[in-house]
C-alpha positions in Angstrom: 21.7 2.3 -8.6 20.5 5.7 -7.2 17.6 7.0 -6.2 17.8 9.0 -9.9 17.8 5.7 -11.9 14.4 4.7 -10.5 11.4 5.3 -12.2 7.9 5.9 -10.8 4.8 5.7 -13.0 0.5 5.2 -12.6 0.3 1.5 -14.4 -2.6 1.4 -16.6 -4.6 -2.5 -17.0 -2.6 -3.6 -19.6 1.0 -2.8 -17.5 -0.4 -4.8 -14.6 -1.1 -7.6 -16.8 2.6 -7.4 -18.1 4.1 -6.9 -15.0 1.9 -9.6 -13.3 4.8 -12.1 -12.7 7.1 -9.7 -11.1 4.1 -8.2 -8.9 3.4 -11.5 -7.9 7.3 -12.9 -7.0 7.6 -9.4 -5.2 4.4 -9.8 -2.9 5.8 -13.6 -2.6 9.2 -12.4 -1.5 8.4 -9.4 1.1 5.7 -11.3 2.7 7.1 -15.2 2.9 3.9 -16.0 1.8 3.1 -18.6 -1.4 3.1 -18.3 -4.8 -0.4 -19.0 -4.9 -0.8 -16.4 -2.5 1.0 -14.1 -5.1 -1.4 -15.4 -7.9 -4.5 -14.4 -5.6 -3.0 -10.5 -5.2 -2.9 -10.1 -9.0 -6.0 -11.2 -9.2 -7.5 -9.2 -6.9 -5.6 -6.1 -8.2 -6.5 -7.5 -11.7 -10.5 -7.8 -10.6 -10.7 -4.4 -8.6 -10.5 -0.8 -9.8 -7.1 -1.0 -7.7 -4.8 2.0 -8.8 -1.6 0.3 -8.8 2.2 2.6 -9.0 5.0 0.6 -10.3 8.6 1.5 -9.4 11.5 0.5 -12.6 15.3 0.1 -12.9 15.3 0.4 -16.1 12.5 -2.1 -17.4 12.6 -4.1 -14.1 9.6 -3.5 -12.1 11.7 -3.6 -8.4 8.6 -2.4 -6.5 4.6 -1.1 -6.7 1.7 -0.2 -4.7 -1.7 -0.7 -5.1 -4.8 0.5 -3.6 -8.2 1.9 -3.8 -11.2 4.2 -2.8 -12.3 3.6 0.4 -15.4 2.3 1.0 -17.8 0.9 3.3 -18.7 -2.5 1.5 -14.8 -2.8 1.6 -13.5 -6.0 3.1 -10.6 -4.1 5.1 -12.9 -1.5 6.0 -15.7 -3.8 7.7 -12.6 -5.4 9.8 -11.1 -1.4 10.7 -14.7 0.7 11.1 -15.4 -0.2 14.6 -12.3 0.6 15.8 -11.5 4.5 14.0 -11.5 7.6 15.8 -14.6 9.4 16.1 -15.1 13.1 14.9 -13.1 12.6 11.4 -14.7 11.5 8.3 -12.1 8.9 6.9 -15.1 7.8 4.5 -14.9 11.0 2.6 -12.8 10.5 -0.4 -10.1 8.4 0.8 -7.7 5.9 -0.3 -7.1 2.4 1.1 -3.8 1.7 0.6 -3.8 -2.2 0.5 0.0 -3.0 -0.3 3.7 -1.5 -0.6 6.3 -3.5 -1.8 10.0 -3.6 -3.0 11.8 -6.6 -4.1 14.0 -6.9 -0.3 16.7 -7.0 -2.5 15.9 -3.3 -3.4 14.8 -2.0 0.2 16.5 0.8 1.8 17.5 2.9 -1.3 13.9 5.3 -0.9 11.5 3.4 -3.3 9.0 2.2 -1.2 9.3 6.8 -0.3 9.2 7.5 -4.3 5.9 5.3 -4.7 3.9 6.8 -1.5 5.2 10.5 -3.2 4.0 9.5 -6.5 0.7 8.1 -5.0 0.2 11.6 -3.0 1.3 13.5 -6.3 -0.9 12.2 -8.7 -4.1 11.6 -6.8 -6.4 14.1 -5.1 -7.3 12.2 -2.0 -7.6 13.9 1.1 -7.3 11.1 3.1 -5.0 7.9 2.6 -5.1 4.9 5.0 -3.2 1.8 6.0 -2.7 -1.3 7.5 1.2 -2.2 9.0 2.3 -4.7 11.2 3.0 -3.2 14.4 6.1 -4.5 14.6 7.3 -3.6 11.8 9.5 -0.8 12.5 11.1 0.4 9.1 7.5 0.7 7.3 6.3 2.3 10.0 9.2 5.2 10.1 8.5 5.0 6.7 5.0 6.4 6.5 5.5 8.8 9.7 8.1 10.8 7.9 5.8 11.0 4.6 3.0 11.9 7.5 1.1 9.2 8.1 0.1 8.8 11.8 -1.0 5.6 14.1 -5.1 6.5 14.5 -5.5 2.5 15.6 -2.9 0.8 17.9 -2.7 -2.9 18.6 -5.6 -4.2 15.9 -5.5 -7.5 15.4 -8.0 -9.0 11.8 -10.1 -11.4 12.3 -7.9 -15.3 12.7 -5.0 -13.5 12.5 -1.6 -14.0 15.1 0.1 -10.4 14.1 -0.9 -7.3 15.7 -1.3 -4.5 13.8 -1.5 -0.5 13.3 -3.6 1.4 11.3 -2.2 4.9 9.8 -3.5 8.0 8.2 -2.5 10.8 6.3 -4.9 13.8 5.9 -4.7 16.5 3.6 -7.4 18.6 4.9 -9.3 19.0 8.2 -12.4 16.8 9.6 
């Protein structure tokens, strides 16, 4: 299939809840991780006020994002805060950007691009953040041609082996 044939939409609560199974195999299969592991994301999408973007082939869901204001009393932003750049307000309404994934199956036909353009499209953020593996080289030519720029090298979460990145994309100054 084309780029053309894929479909990008805003899921509302009751498409997650459909879709939970897939969102769940999808996290599961990009990230090697375990089912329950997959359970847990859904939940937490499920339990948050997550904004989630679901890409189709025809009524497959093949890939989705989800994410959130960001906040202080955010877990991900207690482990990033002492580490961002002074002089810009990343607190002032921005987005935390907590997954992007496409069924590997799928990867390297521009979904993963279509869902970060809807994201940008249909929200009014002026600031969008993320987390990436440092060494993962694809997401992260991914994001700097939408933009996004490394304001954290080498971060490494608390009991956690990876090192890690943290990006930004700004729409406006300060």
């Amino acid at each position: 299939m084309t780029q053309a044939d894929v479909r990008v939409e805003v899921l509302d609560p009751e498409s997650v809840d459909a879709h939970a199974d897939l969102i769940a195999a999808i996290y599961v299969a990009s990230m090697g991780f375990s089912d329950d592991a997959g359970r847990r994301l859904v939940e937490r999408i499920e339990k948050s006020p997550a904004l989630v973007i679901g890409a189709f082939e025809d009524a497959e869901l093949v890939g989705f994002l989800s994410g959130f204001q960001l906040r202080e009393s955010n877990w991900w932003v207690q482990q990033i805060a002492p580490h961002l750049p002074d002089g810009h307000d990343y607190y002032r309404n921005s987005f935390e950007l907590n997954e992007l994934m496409v069924d590997p199956s799928k990867q390297g036909r521009g979904i993963g691009r279509q869902l970060l353009e809807k994201l940008h499209e249909t929200t009014n953020y002026d600031h969008f953040l993320l987390g990436a593996r440092k060494d993962n080289v694809n997401a992260r030519k991914l994001y700097e041609r939408l933009g996004y720029r490394v304001i954290v090298d080498d971060f490494q979460y608390a009991a956690a082996n990876e090192i890690h990145v943290i990006m930004a994309k700004s729409r406006v100054q300060g």
